[in-house]
KOLSETI-590416 format. One record per residue: x, y, z of N, C-alpha, C, O in turn. Coordinates in steps of 0.001 Angstrom, whole numbers. Layout:
<nodes>
NODE     npx     npy     npz    capx    capy    capz     cpx     cpy     cpz     opx     opy     opz
NODE       X       Y       Z       X       Y       Z       X       Y       Z       X       Y       Z
...
</nodes>
This chain:
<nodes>
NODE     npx     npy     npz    capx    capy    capz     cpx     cpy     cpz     opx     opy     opz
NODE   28066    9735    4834   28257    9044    3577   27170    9485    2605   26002    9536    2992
NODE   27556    9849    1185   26802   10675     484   26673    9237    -822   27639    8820   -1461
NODE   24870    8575    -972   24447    7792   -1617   24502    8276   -3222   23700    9063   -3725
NODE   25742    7566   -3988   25840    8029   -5079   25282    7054   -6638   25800    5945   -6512
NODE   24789    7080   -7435   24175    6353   -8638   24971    6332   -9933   24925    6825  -11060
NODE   25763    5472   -9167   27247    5207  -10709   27959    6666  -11268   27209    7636  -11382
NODE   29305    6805  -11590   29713    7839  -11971   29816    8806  -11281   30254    9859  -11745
NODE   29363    8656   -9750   29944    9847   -8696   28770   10880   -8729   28950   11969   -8185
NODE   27600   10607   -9324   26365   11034   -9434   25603   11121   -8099   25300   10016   -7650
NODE   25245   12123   -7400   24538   11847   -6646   22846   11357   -6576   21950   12054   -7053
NODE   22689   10485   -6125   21358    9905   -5948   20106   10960   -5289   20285   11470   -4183
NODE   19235   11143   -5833   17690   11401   -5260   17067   11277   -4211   16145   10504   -4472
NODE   17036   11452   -3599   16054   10865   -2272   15137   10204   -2615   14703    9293   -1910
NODE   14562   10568   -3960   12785   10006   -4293   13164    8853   -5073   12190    8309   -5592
NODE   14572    8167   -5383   14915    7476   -6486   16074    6492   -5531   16493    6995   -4489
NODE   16514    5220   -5898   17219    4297   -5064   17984    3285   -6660   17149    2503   -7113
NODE   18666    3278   -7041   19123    2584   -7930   18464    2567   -9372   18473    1748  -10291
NODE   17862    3877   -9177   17631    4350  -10693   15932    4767  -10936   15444    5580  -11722
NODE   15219    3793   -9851   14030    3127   -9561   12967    4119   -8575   13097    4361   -7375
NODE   12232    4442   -9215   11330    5370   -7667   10742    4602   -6468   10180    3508   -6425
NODE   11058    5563   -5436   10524    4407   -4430    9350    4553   -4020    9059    5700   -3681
NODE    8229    3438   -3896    7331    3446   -3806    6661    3730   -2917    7147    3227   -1904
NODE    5240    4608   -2571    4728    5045   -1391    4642    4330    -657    4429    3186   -1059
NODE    4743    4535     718    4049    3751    1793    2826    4324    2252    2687    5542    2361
NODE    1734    3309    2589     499    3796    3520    1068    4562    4952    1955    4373    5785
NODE     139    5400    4727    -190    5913    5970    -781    5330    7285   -1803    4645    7333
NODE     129    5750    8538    -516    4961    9710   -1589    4508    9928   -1737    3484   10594
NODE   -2863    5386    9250   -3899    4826    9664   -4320    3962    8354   -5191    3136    8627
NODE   -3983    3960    7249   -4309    2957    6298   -3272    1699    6940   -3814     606    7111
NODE   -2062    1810    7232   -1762     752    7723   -2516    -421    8834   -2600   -1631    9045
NODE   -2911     724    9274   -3632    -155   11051   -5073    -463   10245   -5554   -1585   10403
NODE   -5811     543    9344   -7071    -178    9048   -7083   -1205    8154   -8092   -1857    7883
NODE   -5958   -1381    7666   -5737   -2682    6530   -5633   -3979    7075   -5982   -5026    6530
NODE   -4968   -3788    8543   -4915   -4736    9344   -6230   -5568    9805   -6543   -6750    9667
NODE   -6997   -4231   10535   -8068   -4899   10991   -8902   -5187   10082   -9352   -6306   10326
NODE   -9437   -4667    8961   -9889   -5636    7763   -9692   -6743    7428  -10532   -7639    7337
NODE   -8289   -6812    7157   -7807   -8198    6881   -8513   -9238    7398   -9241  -10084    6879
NODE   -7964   -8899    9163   -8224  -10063   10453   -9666   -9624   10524   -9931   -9999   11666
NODE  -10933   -9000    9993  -12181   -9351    9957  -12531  -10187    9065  -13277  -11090    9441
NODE  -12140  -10155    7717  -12071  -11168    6413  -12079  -12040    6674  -13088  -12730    6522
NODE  -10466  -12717    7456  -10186  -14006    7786  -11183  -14479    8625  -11771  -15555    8517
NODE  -11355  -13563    9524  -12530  -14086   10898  -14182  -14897   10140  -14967  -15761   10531
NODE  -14085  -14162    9105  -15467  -14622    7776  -14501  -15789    6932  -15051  -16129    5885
NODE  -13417  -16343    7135  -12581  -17447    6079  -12939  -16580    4832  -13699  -17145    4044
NODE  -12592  -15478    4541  -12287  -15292    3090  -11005  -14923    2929  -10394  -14095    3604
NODE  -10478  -15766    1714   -8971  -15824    1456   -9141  -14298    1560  -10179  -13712    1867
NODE   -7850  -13704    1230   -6883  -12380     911   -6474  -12779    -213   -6155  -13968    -189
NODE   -6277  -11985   -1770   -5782  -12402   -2580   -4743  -11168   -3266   -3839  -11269   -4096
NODE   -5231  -10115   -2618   -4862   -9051   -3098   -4843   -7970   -2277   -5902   -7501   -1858
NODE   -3339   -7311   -1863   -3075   -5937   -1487   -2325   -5054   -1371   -1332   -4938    -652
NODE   -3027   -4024   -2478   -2026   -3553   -2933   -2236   -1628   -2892   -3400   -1281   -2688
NODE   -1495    -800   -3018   -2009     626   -3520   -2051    1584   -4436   -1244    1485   -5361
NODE   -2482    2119   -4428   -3357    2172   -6046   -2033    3920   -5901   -1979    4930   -5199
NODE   -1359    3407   -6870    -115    4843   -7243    -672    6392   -7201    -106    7313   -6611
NODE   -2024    6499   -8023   -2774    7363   -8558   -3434    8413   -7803   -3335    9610   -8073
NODE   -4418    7704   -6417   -4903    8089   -5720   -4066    7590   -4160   -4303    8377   -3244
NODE   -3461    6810   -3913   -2777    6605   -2691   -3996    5663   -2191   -3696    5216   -1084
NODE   -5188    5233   -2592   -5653    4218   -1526   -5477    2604   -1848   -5511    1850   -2821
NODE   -5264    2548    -388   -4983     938    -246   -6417    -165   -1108   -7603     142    -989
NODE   -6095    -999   -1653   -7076   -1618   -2258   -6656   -2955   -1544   -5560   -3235   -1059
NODE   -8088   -3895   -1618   -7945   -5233    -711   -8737   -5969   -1381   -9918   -5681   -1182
NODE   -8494   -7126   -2371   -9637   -7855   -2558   -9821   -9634   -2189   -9191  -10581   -2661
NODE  -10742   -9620   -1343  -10976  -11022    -884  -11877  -11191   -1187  -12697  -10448   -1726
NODE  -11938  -12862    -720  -13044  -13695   -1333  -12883  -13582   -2974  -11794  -13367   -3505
NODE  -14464  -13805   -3909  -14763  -13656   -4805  -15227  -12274   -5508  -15104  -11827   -6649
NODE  -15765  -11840   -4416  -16015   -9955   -5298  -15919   -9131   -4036  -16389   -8017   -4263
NODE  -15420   -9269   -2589  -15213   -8250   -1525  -13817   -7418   -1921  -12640   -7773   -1980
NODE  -14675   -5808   -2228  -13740   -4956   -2269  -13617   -4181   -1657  -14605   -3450   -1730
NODE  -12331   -3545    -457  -12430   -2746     361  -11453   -1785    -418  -10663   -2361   -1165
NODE  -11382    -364    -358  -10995     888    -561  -10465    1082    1145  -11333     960    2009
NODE   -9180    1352    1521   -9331    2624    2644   -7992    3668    1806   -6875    3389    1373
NODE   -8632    4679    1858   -8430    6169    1511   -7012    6640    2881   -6943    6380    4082
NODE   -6002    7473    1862   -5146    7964    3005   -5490    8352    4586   -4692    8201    5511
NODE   -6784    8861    4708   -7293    9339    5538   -7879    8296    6701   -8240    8684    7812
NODE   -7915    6815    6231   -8448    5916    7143   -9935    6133    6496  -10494    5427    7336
NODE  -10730    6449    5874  -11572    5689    5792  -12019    4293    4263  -11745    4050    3087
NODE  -12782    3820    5329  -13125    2672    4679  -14337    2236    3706  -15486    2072    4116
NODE  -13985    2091    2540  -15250    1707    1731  -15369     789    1049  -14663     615      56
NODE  -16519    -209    1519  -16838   -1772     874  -17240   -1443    -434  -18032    -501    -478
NODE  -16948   -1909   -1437  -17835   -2300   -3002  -17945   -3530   -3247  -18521   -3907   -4268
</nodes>
């Protein structure tokens, strides 16, 4: 079955109802976002924010009041 976008148009791979689809993290930004998280919480600081940054591909995390973690496609991790 060939995914078509009104008018018998065929659809994009990089595009879904007109709309680009958005990156996903990488395995290891996935798994290190995790264990961040569940270290945060382990300190009770809310999670308020997580999200990835379009531009550069890294995951951004901000808890508490000013904890900012960066992890980079590559898995690593950087506090500001």
């Amino acid at each position: 079955m060939k995914l078509t976008a009104g008018m018998g148009k065929p659809m994009s791979a990089a595009f879904l109802g007109g709309k680009p689809i958005p990156a996903l993290p990488t395995q290891v930004q996935a798994l290190n976002s995790f264990i961040v998280c569940y270290n945060l919480t382990k300190l009770y600081l809310p999670i308020f924010i997580i999200r990835q940054d379009e531009r550069t591909g890294d995951v951004f995390i901000l808890a508490g009041e000013e904890t900012i973690v960066l992890i980079s496609p590559n898995g690593e991790r950087r506090f500001l």
